[in-house]
SEKOLTI-338709 format. One record per residue (C-alpha): residue number from 1; x, y, z. Coordinates in nm, 2 decimals, padded with zeros to 4 digits. Layout:
REM residues N
NUM;X;Y;Z
...
END
This chain:
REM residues 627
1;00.28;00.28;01.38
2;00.53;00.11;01.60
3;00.73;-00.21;01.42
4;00.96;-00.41;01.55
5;01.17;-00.60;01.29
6;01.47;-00.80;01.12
7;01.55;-00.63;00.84
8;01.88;-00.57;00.58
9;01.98;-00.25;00.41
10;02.37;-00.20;00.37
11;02.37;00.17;00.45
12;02.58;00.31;00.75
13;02.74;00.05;00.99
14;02.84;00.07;01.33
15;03.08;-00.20;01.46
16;03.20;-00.23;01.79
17;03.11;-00.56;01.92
18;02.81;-00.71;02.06
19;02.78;-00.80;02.43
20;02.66;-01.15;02.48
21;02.62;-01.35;02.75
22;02.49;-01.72;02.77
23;02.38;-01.64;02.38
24;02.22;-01.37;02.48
25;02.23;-01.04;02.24
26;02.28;-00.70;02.41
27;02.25;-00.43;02.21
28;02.31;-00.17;02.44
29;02.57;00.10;02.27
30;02.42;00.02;01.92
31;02.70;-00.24;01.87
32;02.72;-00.43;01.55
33;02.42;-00.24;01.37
34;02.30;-00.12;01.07
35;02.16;00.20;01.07
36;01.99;00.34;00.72
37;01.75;00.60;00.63
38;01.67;00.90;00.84
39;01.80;00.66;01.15
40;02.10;00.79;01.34
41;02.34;00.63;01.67
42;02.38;00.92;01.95
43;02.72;00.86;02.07
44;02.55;00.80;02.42
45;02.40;00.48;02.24
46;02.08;00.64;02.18
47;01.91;00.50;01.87
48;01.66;00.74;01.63
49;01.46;00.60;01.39
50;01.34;00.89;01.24
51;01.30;01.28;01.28
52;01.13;01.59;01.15
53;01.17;01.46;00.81
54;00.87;01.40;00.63
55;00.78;01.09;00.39
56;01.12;00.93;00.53
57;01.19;00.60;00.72
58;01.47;00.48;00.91
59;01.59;00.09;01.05
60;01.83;-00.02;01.25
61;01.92;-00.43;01.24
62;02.16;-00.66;01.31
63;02.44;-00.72;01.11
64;02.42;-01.09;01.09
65;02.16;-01.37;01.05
66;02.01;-01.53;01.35
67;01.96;-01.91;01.31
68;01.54;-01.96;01.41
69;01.47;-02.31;01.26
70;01.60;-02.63;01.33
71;01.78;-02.76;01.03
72;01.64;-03.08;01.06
73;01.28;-03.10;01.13
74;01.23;-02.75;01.07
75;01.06;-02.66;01.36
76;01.11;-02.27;01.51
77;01.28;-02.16;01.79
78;01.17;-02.04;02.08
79;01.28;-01.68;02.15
80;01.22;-01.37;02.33
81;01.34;-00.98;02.33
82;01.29;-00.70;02.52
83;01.35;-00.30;02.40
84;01.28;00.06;02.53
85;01.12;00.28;02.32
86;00.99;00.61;02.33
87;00.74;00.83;02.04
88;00.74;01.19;02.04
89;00.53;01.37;01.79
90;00.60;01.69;01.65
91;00.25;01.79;01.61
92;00.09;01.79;01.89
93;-00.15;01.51;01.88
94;-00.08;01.40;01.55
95;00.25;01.22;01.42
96;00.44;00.99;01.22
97;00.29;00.65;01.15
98;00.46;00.46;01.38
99;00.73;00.15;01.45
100;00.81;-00.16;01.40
101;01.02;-00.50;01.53
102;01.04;-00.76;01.25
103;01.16;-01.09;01.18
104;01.28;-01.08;00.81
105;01.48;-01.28;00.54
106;01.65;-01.01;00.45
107;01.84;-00.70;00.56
108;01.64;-00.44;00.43
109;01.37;-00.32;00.19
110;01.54;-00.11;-00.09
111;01.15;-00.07;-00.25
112;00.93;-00.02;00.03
113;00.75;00.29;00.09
114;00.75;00.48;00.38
115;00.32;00.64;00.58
116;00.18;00.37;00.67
117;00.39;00.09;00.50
118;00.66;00.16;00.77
119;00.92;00.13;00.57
120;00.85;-00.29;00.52
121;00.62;-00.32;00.23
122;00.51;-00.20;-00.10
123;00.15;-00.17;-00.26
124;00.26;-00.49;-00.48
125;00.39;-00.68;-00.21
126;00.16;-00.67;00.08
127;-00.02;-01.01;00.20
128;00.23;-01.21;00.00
129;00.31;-01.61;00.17
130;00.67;-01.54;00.02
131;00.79;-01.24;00.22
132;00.83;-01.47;00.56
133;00.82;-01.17;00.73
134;00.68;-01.16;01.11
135;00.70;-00.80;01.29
136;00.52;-00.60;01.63
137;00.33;-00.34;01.54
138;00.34;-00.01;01.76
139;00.08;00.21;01.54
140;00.02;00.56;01.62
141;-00.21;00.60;01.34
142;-00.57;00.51;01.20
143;-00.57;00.32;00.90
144;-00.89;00.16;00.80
145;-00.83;-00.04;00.46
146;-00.59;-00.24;00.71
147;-00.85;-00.33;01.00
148;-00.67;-00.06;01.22
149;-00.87;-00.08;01.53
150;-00.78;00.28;01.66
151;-00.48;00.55;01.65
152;-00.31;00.35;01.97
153;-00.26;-00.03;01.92
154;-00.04;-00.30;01.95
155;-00.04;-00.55;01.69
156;00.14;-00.88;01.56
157;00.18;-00.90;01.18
158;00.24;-01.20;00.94
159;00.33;-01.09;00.59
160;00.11;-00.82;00.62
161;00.03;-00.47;00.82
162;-00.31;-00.60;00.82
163;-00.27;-00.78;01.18
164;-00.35;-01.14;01.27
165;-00.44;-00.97;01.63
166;-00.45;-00.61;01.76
167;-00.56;-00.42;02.09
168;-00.52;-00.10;02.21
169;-00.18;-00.02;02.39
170;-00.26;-00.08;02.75
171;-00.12;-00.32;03.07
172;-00.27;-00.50;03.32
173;-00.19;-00.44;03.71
174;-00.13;-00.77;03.92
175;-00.53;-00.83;03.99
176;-00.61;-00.79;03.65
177;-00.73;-00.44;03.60
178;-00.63;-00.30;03.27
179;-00.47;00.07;03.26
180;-00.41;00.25;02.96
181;-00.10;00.35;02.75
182;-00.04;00.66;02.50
183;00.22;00.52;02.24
184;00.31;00.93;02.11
185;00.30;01.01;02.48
186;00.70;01.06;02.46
187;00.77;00.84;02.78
188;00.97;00.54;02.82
189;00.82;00.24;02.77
190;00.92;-00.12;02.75
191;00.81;-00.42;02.53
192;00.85;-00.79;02.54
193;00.81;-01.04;02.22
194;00.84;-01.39;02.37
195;00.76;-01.73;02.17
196;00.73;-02.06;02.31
197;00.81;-02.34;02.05
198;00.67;-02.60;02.24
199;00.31;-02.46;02.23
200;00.33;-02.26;01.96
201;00.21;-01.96;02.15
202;00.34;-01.56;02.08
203;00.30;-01.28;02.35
204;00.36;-00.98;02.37
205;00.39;-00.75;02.65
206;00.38;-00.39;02.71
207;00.40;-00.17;03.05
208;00.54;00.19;03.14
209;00.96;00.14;03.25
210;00.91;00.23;03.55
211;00.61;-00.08;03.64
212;00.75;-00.42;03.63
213;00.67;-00.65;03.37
214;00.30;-00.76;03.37
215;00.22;-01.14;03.47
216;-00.10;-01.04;03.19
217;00.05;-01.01;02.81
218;-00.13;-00.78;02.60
219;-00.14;-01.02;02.35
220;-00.12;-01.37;02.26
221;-00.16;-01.58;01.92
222;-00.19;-01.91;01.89
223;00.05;-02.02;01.60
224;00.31;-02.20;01.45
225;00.61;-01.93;01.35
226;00.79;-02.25;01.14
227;00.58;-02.19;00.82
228;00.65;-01.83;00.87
229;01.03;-01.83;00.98
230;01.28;-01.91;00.67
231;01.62;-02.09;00.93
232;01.79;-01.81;00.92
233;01.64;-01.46;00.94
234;01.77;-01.10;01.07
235;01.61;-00.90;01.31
236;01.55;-00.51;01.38
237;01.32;-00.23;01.38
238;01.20;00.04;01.15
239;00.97;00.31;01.14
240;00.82;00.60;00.91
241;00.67;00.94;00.85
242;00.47;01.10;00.63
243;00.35;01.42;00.62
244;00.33;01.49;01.01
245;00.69;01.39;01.19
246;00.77;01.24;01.48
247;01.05;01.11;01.70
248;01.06;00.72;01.73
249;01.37;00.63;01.99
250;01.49;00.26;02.06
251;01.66;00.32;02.42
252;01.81;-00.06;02.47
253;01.74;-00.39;02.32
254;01.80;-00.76;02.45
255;01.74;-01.03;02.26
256;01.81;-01.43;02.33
257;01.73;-01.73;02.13
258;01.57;-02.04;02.30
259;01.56;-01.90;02.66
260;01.42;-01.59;02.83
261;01.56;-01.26;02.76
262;01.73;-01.07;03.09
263;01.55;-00.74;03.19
264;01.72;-00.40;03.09
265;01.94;-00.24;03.36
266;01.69;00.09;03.37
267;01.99;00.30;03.51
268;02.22;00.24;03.23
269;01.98;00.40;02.97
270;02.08;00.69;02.74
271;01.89;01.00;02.83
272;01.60;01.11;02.67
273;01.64;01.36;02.42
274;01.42;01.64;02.56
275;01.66;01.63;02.92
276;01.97;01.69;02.69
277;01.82;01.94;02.52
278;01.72;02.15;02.84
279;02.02;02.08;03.06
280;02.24;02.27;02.72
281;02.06;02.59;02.80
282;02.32;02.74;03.07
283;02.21;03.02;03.27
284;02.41;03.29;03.08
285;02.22;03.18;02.74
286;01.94;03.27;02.98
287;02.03;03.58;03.05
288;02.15;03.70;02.73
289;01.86;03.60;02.56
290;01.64;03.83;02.85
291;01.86;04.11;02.79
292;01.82;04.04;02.40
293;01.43;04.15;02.39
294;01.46;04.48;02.27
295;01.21;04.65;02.09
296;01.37;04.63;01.78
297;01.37;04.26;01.78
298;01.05;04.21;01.91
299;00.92;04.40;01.57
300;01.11;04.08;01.38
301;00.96;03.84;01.59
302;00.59;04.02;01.51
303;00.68;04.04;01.11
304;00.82;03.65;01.07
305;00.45;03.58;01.33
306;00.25;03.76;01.07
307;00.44;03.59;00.79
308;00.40;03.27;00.90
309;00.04;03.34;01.01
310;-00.03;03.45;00.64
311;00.16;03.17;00.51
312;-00.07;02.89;00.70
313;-00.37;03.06;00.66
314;-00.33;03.04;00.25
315;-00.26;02.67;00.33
316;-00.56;02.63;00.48
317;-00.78;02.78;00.27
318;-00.63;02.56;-00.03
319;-00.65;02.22;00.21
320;-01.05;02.13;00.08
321;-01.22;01.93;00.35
322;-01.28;01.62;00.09
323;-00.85;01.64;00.15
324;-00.85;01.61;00.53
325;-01.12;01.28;00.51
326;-00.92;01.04;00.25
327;-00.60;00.88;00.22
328;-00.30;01.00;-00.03
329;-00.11;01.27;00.06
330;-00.04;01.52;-00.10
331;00.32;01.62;-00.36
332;00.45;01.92;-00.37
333;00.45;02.04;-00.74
334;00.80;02.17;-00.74
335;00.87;01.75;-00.71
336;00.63;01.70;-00.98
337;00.79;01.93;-01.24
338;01.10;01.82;-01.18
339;01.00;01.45;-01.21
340;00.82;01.53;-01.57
341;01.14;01.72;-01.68
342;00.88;02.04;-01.63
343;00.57;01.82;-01.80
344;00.78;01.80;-02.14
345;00.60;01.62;-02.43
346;00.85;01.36;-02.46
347;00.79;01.24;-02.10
348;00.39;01.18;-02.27
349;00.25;00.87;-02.24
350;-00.10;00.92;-02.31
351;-00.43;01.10;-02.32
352;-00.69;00.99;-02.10
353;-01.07;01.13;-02.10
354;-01.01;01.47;-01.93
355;-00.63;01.50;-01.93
356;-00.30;01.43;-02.03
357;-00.01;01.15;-01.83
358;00.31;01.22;-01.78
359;00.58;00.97;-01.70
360;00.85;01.07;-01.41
361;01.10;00.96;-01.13
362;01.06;01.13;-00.86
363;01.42;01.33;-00.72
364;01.48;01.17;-00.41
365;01.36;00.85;-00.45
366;01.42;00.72;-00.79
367;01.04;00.58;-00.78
368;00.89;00.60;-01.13
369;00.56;00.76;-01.15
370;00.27;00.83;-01.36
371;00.11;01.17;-01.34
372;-00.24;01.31;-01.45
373;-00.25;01.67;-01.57
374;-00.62;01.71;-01.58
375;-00.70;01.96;-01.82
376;-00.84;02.35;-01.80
377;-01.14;02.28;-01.99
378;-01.23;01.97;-01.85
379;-01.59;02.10;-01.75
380;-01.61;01.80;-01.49
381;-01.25;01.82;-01.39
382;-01.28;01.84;-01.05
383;-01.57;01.64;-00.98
384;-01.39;01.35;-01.13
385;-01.06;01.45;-00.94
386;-01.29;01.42;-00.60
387;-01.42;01.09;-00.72
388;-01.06;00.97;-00.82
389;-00.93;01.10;-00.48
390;-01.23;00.97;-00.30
391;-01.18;00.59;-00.44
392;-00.81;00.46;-00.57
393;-00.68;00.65;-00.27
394;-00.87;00.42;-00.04
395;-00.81;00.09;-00.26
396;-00.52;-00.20;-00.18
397;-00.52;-00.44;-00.49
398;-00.27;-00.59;-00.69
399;-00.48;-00.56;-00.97
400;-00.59;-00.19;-00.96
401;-00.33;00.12;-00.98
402;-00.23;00.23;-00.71
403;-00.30;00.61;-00.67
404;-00.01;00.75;-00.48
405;-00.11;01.04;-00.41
406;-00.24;01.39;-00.59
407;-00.13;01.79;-00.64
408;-00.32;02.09;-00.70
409;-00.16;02.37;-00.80
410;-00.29;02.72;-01.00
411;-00.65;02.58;-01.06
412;-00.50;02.26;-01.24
413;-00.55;01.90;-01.07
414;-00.23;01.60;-01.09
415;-00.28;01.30;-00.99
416;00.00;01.08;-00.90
417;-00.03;00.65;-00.98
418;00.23;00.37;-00.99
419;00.37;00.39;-01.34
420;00.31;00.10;-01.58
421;00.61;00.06;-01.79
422;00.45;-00.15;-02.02
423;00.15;00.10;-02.12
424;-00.20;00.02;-02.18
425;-00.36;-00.29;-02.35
426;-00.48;-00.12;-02.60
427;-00.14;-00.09;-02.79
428;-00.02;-00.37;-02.74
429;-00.32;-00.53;-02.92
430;-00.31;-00.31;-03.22
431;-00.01;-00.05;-03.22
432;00.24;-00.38;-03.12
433;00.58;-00.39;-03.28
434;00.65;-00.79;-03.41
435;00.82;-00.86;-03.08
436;00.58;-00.71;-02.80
437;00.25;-00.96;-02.97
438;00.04;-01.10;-02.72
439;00.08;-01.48;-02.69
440;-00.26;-01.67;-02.58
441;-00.14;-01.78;-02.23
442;-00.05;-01.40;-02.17
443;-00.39;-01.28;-02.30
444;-00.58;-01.55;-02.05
445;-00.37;-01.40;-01.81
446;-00.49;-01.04;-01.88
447;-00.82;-01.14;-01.83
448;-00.80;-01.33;-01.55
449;-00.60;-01.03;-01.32
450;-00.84;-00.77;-01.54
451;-01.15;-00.97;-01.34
452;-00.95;-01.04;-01.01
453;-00.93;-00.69;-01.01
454;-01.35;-00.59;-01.10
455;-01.44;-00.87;-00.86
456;-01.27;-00.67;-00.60
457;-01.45;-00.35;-00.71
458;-01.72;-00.51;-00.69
459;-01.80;-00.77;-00.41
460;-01.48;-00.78;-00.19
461;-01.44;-00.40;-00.06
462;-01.68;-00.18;00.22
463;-01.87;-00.02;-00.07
464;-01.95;-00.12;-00.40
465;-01.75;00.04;-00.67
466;-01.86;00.10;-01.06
467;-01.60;00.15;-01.28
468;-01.84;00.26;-01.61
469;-01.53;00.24;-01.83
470;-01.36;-00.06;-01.84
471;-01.22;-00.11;-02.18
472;-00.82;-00.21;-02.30
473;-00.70;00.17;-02.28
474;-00.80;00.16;-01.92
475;-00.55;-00.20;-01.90
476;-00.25;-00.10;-01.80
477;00.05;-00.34;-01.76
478;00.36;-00.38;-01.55
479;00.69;-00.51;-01.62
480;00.60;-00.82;-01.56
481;00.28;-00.82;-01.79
482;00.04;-00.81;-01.47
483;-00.25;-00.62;-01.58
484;-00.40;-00.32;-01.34
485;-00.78;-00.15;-01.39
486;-00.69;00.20;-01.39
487;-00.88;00.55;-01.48
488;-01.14;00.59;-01.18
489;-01.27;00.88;-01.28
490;-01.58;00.78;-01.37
491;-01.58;00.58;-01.09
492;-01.92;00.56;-00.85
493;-01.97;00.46;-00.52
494;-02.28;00.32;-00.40
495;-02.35;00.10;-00.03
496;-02.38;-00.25;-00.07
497;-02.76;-00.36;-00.15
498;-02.83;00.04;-00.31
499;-02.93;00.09;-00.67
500;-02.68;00.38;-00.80
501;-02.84;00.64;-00.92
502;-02.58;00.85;-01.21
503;-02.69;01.21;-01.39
504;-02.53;01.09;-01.72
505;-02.42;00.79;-01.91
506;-02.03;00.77;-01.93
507;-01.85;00.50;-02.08
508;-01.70;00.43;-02.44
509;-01.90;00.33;-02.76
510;-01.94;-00.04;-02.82
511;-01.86;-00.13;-02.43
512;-02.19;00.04;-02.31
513;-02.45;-00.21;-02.23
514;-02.77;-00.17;-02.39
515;-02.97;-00.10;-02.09
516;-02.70;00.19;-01.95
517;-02.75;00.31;-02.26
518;-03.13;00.38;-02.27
519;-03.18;00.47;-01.92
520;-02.83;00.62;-01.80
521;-02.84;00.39;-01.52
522;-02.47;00.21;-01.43
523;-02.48;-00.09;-01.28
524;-02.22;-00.38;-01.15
525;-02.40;-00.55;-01.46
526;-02.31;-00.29;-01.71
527;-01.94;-00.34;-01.61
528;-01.98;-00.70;-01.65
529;-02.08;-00.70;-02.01
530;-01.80;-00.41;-02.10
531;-01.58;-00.66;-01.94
532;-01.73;-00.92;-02.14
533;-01.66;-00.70;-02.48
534;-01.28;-00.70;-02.36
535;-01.24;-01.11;-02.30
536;-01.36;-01.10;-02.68
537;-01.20;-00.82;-02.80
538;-00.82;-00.95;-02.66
539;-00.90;-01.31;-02.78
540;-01.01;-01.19;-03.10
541;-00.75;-00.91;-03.14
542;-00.99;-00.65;-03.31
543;-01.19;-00.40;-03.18
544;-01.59;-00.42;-03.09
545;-01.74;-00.22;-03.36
546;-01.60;-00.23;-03.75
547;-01.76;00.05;-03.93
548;-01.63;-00.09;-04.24
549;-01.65;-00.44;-04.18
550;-01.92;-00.65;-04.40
551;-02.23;-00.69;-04.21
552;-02.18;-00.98;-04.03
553;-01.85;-00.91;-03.89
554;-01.90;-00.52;-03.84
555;-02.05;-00.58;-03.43
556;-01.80;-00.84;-03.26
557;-02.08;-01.02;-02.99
558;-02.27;-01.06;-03.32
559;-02.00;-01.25;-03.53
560;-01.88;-01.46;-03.23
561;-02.23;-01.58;-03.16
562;-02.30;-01.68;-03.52
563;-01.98;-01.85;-03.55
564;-02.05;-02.06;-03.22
565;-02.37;-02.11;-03.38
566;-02.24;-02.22;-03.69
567;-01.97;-02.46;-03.50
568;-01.69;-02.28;-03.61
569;-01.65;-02.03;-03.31
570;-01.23;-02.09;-03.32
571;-01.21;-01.93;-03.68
572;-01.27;-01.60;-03.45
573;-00.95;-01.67;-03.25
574;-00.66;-01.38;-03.34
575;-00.44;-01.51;-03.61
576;-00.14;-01.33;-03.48
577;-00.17;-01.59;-03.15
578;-00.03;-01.88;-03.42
579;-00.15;-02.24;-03.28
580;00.08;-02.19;-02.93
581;-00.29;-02.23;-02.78
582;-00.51;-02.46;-02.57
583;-00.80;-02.49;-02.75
584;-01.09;-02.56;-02.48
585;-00.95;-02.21;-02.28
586;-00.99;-02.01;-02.59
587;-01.36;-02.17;-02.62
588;-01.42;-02.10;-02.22
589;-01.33;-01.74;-02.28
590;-01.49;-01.66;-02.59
591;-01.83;-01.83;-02.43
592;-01.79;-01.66;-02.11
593;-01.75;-01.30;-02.28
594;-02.05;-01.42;-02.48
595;-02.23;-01.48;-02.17
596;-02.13;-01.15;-01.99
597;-02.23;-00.96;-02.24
598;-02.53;-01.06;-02.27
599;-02.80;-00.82;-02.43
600;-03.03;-00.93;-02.11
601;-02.85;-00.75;-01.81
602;-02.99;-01.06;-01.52
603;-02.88;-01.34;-01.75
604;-02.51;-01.15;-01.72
605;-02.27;-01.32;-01.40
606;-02.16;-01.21;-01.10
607;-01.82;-01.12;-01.11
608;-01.73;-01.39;-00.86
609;-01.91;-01.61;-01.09
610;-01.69;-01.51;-01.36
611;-01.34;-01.55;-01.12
612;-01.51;-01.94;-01.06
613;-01.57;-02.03;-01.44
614;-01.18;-01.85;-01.54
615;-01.01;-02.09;-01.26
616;-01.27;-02.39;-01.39
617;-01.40;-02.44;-01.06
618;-01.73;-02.41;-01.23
619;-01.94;-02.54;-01.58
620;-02.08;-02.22;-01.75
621;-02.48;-02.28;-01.77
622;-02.48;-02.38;-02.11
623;-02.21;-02.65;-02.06
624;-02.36;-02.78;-01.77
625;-02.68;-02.84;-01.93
626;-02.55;-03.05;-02.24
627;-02.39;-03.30;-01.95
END
């Protein structure tokens, strides 16, 4: 991907003093910019983004805050800019992810990650109103969780990388006829971002340097920047890699608020890179080089071939096909031991069904992490690895964990997830010190992002997804209490409209439903009644089965019911909550876990019905009836 953007990071700073004529910014030089990252200023002026480093980013900006709203009414600016770019991967015809121009509020991104967020955004941050961020997509890769339309586009982003409106790179020749563009081509090329504050109209135009500007823009949207636009924002680009590299260059830039930009004096350009590279080869280099191939050497040159050869070939054979198709990439496990402290017990937060996590911060980036060491005698191992690889990687939720990527490495499987300071649910309902207990309003909250997030799983993605374990170990909490569905690995995957079909039930004791339990079918209604169990097992504050309890308290969805039968259902309510409660939310809940639970699996919700009776926008049956 290509973005172009207005960003802050205070990093490296080059100062000399921006041109400007009738307020027009010229940026030719790389005077008063920012440069951070892998991004580097040429002394010729040349700017690079990024290089053959992989999983890196690199922005350039501005140094100082461009005024785009009037102060009074508010309204945006017009503006327009024009730059010369060119993308060179490194791999033939496959590459870094792309670049960017944005409009942000700030100067940089100090947590964003690099692959396809460009450098701009995090998983926990994408799609947010509050970032204000606008940018120009120039994407070299195919992403399809974010409605990438091919590996050669041209989009315009709002808040998002998923774009508002996208078409492949091409321009259009004076009668119309439309000719196509290669972004990673490596030549010049030469984009316009114009807005017209009067109608409220954004194009963007693209064509090679050497064909003038198109009457035709490639694109246009239709919309109002000032609900977008804070008044005063910074402006830049960046751009990222991940495991393939590539070259992303920013040749000259113009920019001019409220009128139309000037076009870039072509002859004045820095050169290209590759023309700098083959005019430093003199002819004596040449010829000493010739004279060089002896026999001796050409032996090296066949032992470092065969090295090599042997090398990639052991890499491929280790690369599965199941890698190649989906998303995360892949860690090196050098980065992982060292981020475990060498998978030490104190760095162990917990023991899942087939392995053990690991906390960790990754040595470059300071990003904490949370790794899965699946174990060796984990008969299913792998199969769940696949399934875990073959969902979470494919997933953008705020309410799932986000799988960041995985490692295999001497027949053992890692997986690598956002870490959740805050641990899983589970403790902090029963293994709580006196000042981390739940308070009702941060329960209800639970619940509600716990469903968000099964909702999703459910009803909102390409395929259906059945989680068959949802229970409060599987809760896992930030540092902001937002709670995250996490261990896939007993994830399915079935097409919208298909009955799944599973080899053997899986799930926990007391969060099974009755019907999974006699025919080893899972279901989206079998995850709606263990999610049912959970809204009455965090209200409640104990767990769903007492062995030792008296009779009537020993099976929780049996207690609740008789105490709502006997009209006492808020004697069931956790007494560690105290009376900080609203009392007609606690009934909702324990009602609606009632209900999903349901020993009948169709008179169990959808899950959007659930999401509707949680935000009240609709009666549960029962209630509706007594009205």
């Amino acid at each position: 991907m290509v973005l172009l953007l207005f960003l802050f990071t205070p990093k490296k700073v080059v100062c000399q003093g921006t041109n400007t004529n009738d307020g027009e910014l010229n940026f030719n030089g790389g005077k008063n910019l920012y440069t951070t990252g892998s991004a580097n200023l040429n002394n010729n002026g040349l700017l690079t983004l990024t290089n053959s480093t992989p999983r890196t980013t690199g922005q350039v900006f501005y140094n100082r805050p461009l005024q785009f709203k009037d102060s009074i009414n508010g309204t945006a600016y017009s503006f327009s800019t024009t730059f010369v770019f060119a993308i060179e991967f490194h791999n033939g015809s496959y590459g870094g992810f792309g670049l960017a121009f944005v409009i942000s509020p700030t100067r940089g991104f100090p947590i964003s990650f690099p692959r396809n967020y460009l450098g701009i955004f995090n998983i926990s941050n994408m799609g947010y109103p509050s970032n204000h961020i606008v940018a120009i997509e120039l994407d070299t890769t195919f992403d399809q969780p974010l409605g990438d339309i091919d590996a050669n586009h041209v989009g315009i982003d709002i808040n998002s990388l998923v774009s508002d409106k996208a078409d492949s790179a091409h321009y259009f020749k004076d009668d119309g006829t439309p000719t196509n563009l290669s972004l990673s081509s490596g030549d010049l090329m030469q984009l316009w971002v114009e807005y017209d504050s009067k109608h409220k109209q954004l194009n963007v135009t693209l064509h090679p340097l050497l064909v003038p500007k198109p009457k035709i823009p490639l694109l246009s949207l239709q919309k109002d920047l000032s609900q977008y636009l804070l008044e005063y924002m910074y402006i830049g680009f960046t751009s990222a890699t991940g495991e393939l590299t590539a070259s992303h260059y920013i040749f000259d830039w113009k920019f001019k608020m409220n009128g139309t930009v000037s076009d870039i004096n072509h002859s004045r350009l820095p050169k290209i890179p590759l023309e700098d590279q083959l005019e430093s080869h003199s002819l004596k280099r040449i010829l000493i080089i010739s004279l060089s191939v002896s026999g001796a050497i050409l032996v090296i040159f066949l032992i470092l071939g065969l090295w090599l050869f042997l090398k990639k070939k052991k890499l491929m054979e280790v690369l599965e096909d199941w890698e190649v198709q989906f998303g995360p990439h892949r860690f090196a496990y050098k980065d992982l031991h060292t981020a475990t402290k060498g998978f030490k017990g104190t760095e162990l937060l917990g023991r899942g069904g087939f392995g053990k996590v690991y906390k960790g911060t990754l040595p470059v980036s300071n990003i904490e992490i949370a790794v899965k060491r699946v174990s060796h005698d984990s008969r299913q191992g792998m199969r769940e690895f696949i399934a875990e690889i073959a969902t979470i990687g494919r997933l953008r939720h705020p309410n799932l964990v986000q799988l960041q990527g995985y490692c295999r490495h001497k027949g053992e499987l890692y997986l690598v997830y956002d870490c959740m300071p805050k641990g899983s649910l589970d403790k902090l309902l029963y293994h709580q010190q006196p000042m981390e207990i739940l308070d009702w309003s941060q329960r209800f909250k639970i619940i509600k992002d716990v469903s968000y997030g099964l909702c999703y799983l459910h009803e909102q993605w390409v395929q259906v997804i059945i989680h068959r374990d949802i229970k409060p170990a599987n809760i896992l909490l930030d540092h902001n209490m937002n709670a995250k569905l996490g261990d896939f690995g007993l994830a399915k995957l079935y097409d919208h409209g298909i009955d799944p079909q599973t080899s053997h039930v899986a799930g926990t004791l007391g969060y099974i439903s009755p019907e999974l339990s006699r025919t080893g079918k899972a279901s989206t209604s079998s995850d709606v009644f263990a999610l049912g169990v959970v809204m009455l097992e965090i209200t409640c504050g104990r767990k769903p089965i007492l062995p030792r309890a008296s009779q009537s308290k020993m099976v929780l969805n049996d207690w609740v019911l008789e105490c709502w039968e006997n009209g006492d259902i808020m004697q069931v309510l956790d007494h560690k909550i105290g009376h900080e409660y609203i009392e007609k939310q606690v009934a909702l809940v324990l009602k609606l876990g009632l209900l999903c639970s349901h020993p009948v699996a169709a008179m169990r919700p959808s899950m959007s019905s659930v999401i509707q009776n949680l935000d009240n926008v609709v009666q549960l049956p029962h209630e509706r009836s007594r009205n």
